[in-house]
N, C-alpha and C positions, 0 to 999 in steps of 0.2 A: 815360354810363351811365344807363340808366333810373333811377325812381323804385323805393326798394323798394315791396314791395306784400305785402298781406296776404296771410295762408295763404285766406281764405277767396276772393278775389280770383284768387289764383293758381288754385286750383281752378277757380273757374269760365271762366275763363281757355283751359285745360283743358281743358275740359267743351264749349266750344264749337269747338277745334279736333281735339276727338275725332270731334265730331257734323257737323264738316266736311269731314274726312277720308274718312268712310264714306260722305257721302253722293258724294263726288266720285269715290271707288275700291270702294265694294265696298257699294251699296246694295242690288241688283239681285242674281239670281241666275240662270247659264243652267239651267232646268228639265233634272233628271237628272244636274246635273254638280255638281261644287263649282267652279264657275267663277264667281263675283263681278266685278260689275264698277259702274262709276259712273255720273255725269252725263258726268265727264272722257272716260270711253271713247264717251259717246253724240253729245257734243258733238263730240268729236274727228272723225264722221262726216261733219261739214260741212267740207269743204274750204277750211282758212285761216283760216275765223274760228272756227273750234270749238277749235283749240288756243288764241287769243288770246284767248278767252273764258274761258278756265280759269287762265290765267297769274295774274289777276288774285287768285282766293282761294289760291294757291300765293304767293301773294308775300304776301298776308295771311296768312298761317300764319308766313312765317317774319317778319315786323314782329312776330309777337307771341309767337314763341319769344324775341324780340329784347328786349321787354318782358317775358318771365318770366325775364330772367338768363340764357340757355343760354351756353354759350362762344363765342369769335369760330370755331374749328374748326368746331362742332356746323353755325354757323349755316355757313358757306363751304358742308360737305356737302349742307345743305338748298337751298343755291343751288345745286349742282352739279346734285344731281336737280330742282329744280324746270326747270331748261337741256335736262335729257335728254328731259324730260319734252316739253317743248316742242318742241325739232330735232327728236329724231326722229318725236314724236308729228305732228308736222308733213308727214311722209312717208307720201305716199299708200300705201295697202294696208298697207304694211308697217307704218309709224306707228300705224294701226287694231289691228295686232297688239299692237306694242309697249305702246299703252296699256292695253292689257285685260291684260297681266301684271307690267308695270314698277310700275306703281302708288305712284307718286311722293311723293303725300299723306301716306301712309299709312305708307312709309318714313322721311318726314320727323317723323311724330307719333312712330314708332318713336325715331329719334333725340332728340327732346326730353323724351319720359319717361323715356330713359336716361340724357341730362342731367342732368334734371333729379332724377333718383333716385340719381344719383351723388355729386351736386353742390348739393344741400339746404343750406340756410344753417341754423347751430344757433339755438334757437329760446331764449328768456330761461333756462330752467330747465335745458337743458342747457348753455349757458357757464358753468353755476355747478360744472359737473364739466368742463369742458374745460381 
């Protein structure tokens, strides 16, 4: 089990897997649409190394859901998608689709604020009513 970690920690924490997420799923915008997409959707463009390029901050999101406490569940789901994310992103033409909608990241941030919103440790002043 990790080290606990402060609320201020945790936030920033946080704070940079938010700012990871959007830049890899949903920086970009296709002009006239609400279509969002990332670096992951762009990189995905190159053939073999543009998925294995993205694996990398997908696996660092979830090392550090892993380091904020999330559950062993939460974190298995964030492996699942970051896997789908990868096979099939890996799949010519179709993969290019799959990544501009599947948006892995960005599910997986989903997952860890609800986590971690569910699952908040009580802090001094509330053990003293718990």
């Amino acid at each position: 089990m990790p080290a606990p970690l402060t609320a201020s920690e945790k936030d920033r924490r946080l704070a940079r897997m938010q700012t990871l997420a959007r830049r890899l799923d949903s920086q970009f915008r296709i002009p006239g649409t609400r279509i969002r997409f990332g670096w992951d959707s762009v990189l995905g463009l190159v053939p073999g190394l543009g998925d294995l390029i993205t694996v990398g901050p997908a696996a660092l999101m979830i090392v550090e859901a892993y380091r904020l406490g999330v559950r062993k569940r939460t974190l298995i789901r964030m492996g699942a998608n970051a896997a789908a994310d990868f096979v099939l992103g890996g799949v010519p033409v179709i993969g290019d689709a799959f990544d501009l909608f599947f948006k892995a990241n960005r599910r997986n941030l989903a997952l860890v604020e609800a986590d971690l919103g569910r699952h908040a440790p009580l802090t001094a002043e509330e053990k003293k009513y718990a």
